[in-house]
N, C-alpha and C positions, 0 to 999 in steps of 0.2 A: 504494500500500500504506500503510493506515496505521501509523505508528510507536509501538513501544513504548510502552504505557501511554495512547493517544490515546483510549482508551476504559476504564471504570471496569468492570472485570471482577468486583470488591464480593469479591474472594479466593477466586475459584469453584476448586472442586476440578478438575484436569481430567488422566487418564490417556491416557499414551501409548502403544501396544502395537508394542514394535520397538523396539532401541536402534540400528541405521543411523543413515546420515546425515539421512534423512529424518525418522527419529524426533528422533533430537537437534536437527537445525536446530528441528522443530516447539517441543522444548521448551524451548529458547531464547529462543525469540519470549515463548511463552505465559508461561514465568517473568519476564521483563522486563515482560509488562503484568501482572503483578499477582497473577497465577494460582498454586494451589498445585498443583504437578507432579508427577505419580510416572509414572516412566518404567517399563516392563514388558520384559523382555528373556529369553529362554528360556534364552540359551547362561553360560556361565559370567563371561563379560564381554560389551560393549559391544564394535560396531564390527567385528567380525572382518572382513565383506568387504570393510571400511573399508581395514583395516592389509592383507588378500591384494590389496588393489588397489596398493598402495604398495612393494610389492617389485620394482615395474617403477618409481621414482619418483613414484608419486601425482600424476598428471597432472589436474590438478585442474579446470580450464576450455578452453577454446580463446580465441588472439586475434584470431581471424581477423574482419572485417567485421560488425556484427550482422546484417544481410538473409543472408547466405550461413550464420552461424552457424545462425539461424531455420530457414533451407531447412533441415539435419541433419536435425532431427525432423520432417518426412514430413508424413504426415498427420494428426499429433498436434499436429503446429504450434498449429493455431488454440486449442487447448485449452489449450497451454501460453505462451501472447505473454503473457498478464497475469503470471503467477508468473516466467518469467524479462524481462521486462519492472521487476518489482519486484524482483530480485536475478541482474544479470545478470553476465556476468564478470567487471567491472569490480570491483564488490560485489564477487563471490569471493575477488580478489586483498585487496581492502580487509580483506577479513573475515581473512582468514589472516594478514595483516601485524600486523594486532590480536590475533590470538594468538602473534605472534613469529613466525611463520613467513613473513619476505618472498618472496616469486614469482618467475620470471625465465623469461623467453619462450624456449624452444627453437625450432630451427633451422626446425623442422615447422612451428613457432607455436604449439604443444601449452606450457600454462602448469601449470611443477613450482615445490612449495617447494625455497628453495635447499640446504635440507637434503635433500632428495632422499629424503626417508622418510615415514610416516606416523604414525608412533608419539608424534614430539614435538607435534605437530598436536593430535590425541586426546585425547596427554595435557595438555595446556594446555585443552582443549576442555572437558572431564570436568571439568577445574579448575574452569572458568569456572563450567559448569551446578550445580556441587556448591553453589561458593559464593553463587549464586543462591539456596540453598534448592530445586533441585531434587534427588528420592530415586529413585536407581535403584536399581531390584529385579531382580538377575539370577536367573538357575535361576527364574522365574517366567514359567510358561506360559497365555496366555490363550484362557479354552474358554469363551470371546461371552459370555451375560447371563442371571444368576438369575430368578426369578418375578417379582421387584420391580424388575427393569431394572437393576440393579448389575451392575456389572462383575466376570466372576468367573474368578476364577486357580486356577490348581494351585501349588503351592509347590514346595521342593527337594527336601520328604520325600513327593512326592505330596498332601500335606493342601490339602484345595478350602479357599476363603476368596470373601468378595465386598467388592471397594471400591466405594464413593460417589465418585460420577463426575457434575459439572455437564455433560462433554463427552468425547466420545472422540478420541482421533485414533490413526487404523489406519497404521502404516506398517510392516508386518509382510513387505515383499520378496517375490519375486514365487517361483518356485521351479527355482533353480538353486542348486549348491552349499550341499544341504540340512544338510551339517555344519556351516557356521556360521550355521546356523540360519535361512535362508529354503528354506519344505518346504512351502508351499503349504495348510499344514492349514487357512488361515482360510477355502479356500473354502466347504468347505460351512457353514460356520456363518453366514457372510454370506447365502449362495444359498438357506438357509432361511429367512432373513426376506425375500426377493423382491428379491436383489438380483442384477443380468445380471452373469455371471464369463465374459468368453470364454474358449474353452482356452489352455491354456499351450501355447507352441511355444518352441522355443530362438531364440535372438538372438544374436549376434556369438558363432559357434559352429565346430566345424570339422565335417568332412563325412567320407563312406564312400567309400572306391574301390576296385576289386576289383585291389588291387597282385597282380602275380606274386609268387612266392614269392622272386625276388630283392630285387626291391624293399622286399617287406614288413622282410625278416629282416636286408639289409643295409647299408640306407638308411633304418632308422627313428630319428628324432630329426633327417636332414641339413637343413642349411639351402638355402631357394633365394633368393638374394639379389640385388635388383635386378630383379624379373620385373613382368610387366604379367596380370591378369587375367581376362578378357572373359566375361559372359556376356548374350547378345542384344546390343544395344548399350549395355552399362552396360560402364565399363571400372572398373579400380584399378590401381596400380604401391605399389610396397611389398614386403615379406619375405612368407615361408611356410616350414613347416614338417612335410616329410616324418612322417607319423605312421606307424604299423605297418597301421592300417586304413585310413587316407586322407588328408587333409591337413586345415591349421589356419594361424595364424596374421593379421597385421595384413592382410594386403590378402587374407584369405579372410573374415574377419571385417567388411571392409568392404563385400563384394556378397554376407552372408551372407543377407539376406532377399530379395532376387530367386531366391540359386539356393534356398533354400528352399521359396518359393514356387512355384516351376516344378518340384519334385520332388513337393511337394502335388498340380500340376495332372496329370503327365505321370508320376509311378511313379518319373522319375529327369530329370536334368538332364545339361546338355553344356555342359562349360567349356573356356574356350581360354587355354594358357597363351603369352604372347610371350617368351622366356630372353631378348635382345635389345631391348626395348624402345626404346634410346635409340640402336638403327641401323635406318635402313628398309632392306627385302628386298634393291634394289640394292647396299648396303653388306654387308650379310650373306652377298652372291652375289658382290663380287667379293673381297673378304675370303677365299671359299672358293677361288675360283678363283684364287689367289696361290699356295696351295701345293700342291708335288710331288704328280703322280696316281699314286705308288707308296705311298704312306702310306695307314695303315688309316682306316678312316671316322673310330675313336675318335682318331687321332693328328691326324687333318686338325683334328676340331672342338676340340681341346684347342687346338692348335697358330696356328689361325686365330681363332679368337674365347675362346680360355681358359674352353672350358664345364667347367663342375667336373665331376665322377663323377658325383655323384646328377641333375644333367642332361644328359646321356648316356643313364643309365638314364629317366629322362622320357620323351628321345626315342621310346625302345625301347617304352615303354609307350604310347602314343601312339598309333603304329602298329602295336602289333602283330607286325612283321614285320622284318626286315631293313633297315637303312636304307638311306634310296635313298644311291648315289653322287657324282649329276651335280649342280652348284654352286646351279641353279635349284629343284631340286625338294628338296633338304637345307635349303635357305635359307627357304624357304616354310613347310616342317616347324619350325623353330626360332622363326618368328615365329609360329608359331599351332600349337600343341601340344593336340590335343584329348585331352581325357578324360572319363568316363561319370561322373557324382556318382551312387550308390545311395540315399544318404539322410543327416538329420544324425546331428551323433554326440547321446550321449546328452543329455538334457535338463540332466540334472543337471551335468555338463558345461560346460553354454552360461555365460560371462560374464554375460549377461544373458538377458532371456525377452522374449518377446510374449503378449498374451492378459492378464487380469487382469479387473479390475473394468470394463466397459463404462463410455465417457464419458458414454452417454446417461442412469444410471442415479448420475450428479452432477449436481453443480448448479455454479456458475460460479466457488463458490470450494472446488469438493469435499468439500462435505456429500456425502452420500447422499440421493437423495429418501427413501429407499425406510424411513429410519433418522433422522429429524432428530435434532441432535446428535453424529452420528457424522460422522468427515470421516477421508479416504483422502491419501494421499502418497505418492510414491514408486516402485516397481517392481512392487505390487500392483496398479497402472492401466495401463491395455491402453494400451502406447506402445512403442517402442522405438527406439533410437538410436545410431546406430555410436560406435566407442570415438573418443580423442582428448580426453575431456574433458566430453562429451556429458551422457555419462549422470549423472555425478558432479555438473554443474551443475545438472541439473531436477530430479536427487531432491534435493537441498537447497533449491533454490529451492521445489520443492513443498512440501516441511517446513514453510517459511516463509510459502507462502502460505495452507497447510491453516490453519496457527497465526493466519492473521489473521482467517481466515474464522472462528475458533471465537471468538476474541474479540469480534468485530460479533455473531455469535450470541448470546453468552453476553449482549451489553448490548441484544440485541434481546429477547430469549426467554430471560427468566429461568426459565425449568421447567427447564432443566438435559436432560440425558437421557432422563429417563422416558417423554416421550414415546414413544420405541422402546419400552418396555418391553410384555411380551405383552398 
């Protein structure tokens, strides 16, 4: 990647659409070589899914190995090795310590600021960018490009206006959690000038189950803690979270594109839950078979293995039916708990999304062919990546990469934008 200022960008104008991570990291870069910046943001500040990420601590990267970090993002990998290749976690931790906020590795390996928030981050962030000379324009909604290829806005009060723009960069979030402000509207403006938008689908999302009415009304919000997740042969261990319609949480979020995928292919999927993961069946079975055969089933599984209420009810759900009695066939039951997925929950919903801007329909530092001078980042590119740190590391590293690639542009291809223009 080249650094800041490695190339004479001669003061090119250049807007960014989206104040996300991806937007700010991009206009970071682009302010440090040279560039004059106006950031575009619809919602009334910067960052919101920045700061709803950080209420869980702001898990900012992962430390785990790079090759296994890489493996995370799937099939998106190859598209993304140069941009986290050029700001990979290490960078992350570096960059944050320079805005005051030093890092510190959890248990998991999941890397938070030691202030545990997101707010001082931001706001040190917003500092930097301001005093850069970069102009964020909130309540400013962007509706694509006037006759002359300007870039063209709606303001606070509605009134249209159009900027002068050497270069674009789109990092406008993909469409989940349309209130703070990623809602998907850039697609057809893109898809009109011939650019591939796969569908949006949800990503690290929770799913449909057709709870009995006990379940639903008495066990919605319970935790399941400690369980194992199975579907086909794809496992997870981690939490979950009883929902009223069907379940959610860190390790349903983790094989949430498989069982998606399989509910795409087949109308619905079959997941298996383990309550016991960290005893196998024999333990489970003589565990049962230790106590009194006068106890109710509920007293034995409380009693032998400390299953809480809401799995008990699991059980019950599971099968259907009565639970069996004899140590072999309950024991079986507890280590592999099936359940029917119907479908996901809603989109808007999902943490994050799949589907976006097609990778074929970039170029290797995500221009757009289709658009020279425009370049994409972020969660409006068809990727996705389980939580832990994932996602938060490639939409900034994308920011970062976008911003290099408009910089070489900008010193390759002085015309600026127009080119897009009709």
């Amino acid at each position: 990647m080249a650094g800041p200022g490695a190339r004479d960008t001669g003061g090119a104008d250049v807007v960014v659409v989206g104040g996300g991570p991806a937007g700010l990291s991009a206009a970071e870069v682009l302010s440090a070589a040279g560039c004059r910046v106006c950031v575009l943001e619809q919602r009334p500040t910067v960052g919101r899914k920045f700061m709803m990420a950080g209420r869980g601590g702001l898990n900012l990267t992962h430390s785990e190995p790079m090759a296994r970090f890489m493996a995370r993002y799937g099939a998106a990998r190859p598209h993304l090795d140069a941009a986290l290749a050029a700001f990979g976690p290490d960078d992350m931790r570096a960059w944050a310590a320079g805005l005051g906020q030093p890092c510190y590795v959890g248990s998991s390996g999941r890397v938070f600021p030691v202030a545990m928030k997101a707010s001082p981050l931001l706001r040190a962030w917003i500092a930097r960018l301001e005093g850069a000379g970069v102009r964020i324009m909130t309540r400013h909604r962007w509706l694509g490009w006037d006759a002359a290829g300007h870039v063209h806005v709606a303001g606070p009060d509605g009134t249209e206006a159009s900027l002068h723009a050497d270069a674009l960069v789109l990092a406008t979030g993909g469409a989940s959690w349309a209130r703070l402000g990623a809602d998907g509207a850039w697609r057809d403006i893109v898809a009109a000038r011939g650019v591939g938008v796969a569908p949006f689908r949800p990503a690290n999302c929770g799913f449909r189950i057709l709870w009995s009415d006990l379940m639903r009304t008495r066990f919605e919000g319970a935790p399941l803690h400690g369980i194992a997740l199975r579907i086909g042969d794809l496992c997870a261990r981690g939490e979950a979270v009883v929902t009223r319609n069907g379940i959610e949480g860190g390790v349903v979020y983790a094989l949430s594109a498989p069982i998606r995928d399989a509910i795409a292919r087949q109308g619905q999927a079959r997941i298996h839950i383990d309550l016991r993961p960290d005893m196998d069946i024999a333990q489970v079975t003589q565990r049962l078979a230790r106590v009194r055969g006068r106890e109710s089933v509920s007293n034995l599984l409380r009693k032998a293995l400390r299953l809480s209420p809401v799995m008990l009810a699991l059980l019950r759900e599971g099968v259907g039916v009565s639970l069996p009695r004899e140590p072999g066939a309950l024991a079986t039951l507890i280590k592999d708990v099936p359940l029917v997925v119907e479908g996901t929950d809603d989109l808007d919903r999902a943490i994050s999304v799949a589907g976006g801007v097609r990778w074929d329909d970039v170029d290797a530092h995500l221009m757009l062919r289709a658009l020279p001078g425009v370049f994409v980042a972020g969660e409006m590119v068809d990727w996705e990546a389980p939580t832990g740190g994932y996602l938060l590391q490639a939409c900034i590293a994308m920011g970062r990469w976008a911003a290099d690639g408009v910089v070489q542009w900008l010193h390759d291809t002085p015309k600026g934008l127009y080119p897009s223009a009709p």
